[in-house]
Each structure stands twice: as structure tokens, then as C-alpha cells.
N, C-alpha and C positions, 0 to 999 in steps of 0.2 A: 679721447677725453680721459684727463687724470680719476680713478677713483679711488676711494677711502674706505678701507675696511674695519666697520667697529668693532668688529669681533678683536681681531690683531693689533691694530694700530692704538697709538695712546690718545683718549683725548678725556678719560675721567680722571678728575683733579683730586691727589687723597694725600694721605701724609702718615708717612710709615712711620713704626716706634722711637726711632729715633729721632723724629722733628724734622725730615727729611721730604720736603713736598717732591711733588713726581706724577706722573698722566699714564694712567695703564689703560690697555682696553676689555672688553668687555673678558675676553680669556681669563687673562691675569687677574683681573678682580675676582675673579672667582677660583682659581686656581691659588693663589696669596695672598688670598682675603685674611690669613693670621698674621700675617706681616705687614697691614694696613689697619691703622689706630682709626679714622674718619674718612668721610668722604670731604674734602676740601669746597670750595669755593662759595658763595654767597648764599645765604639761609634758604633761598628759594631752588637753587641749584642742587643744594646739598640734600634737600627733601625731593625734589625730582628725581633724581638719581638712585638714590636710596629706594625709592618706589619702581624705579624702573626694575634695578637688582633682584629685588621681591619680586615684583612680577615675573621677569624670568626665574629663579629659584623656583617659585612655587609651581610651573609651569612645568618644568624639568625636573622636577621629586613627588607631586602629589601623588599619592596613593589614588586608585582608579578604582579598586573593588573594595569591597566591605573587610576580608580576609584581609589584606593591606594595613589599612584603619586599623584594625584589630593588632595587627602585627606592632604597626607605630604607639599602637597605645601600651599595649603589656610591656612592651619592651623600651618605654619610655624612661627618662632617668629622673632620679626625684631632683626638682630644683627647689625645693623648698625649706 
């Protein structure tokens, strides 16, 4: 049975700075996520996706202990 790997394989639709559409997988989106301007394909795709990306992000970086928190906060950068 053929399988498909989303981690490697391409099948998120986005569109790098140059106007250049193209299918990365989950890796790559996250690895040259600066070299990808949007996530491409239909306003309901493009919110799916975008939620999913979040989900993992925040999955794979949240801070666990207080100390952590602490750390992410002081050493936050002013965006304002």
C-alpha cells in the first residue's frame, strides 16, 4: 500500500515572496516559513491550515513551568 508523508511530502499550498505558488510539507513550512509570504488556497483552507501550523507550533515551543513563562516574558521584545 502506497503511503504519504505530511511531515516531508508537499501538499500545503502557499506562495513565496516572489509570487511564486508551490506545496511544502509540514517540515519545510516550518523550517522556511520566512521565505513563504501566505498560506495559499481557499479562505476556508487557508484558515484550516494556518490553525493547524499553530497548533503544532504552540505544541512544540510552549513553555511547561512557571520559570519558562517567566523567561518568555522578561525577555520578550517590545512590539509596540
Amino acid at each position: 500500500m502506497p503511503t504519504y508523508r505530511l511531515d516531508s511530502q508537499p501538499w500545503i499550498p502557499v506562495v513565496d515572496h516572489s509570487g511564486a505558488p508551490r506545496h511544502v510539507g509540514l517540515e519545510e513550512a516550518f523550517s522556511a516559513s520566512a521565505d513563504i509570504a501566505f498560506i495559499a488556497g481557499t479562505p476556508l483552507e487557508a484558515v484550516s491550515l494556518t490553525r493547524l501550523l499553530l497548533a503544532i507550533a504552540q505544541l512544540a515551543a510552549a513553555p511547561t513551568t512557571l520559570e519558562e513563562w517567566r523567561n518568555l516574558f522578561e525577555n520578550r521584545k517590545d512590539t509596540m
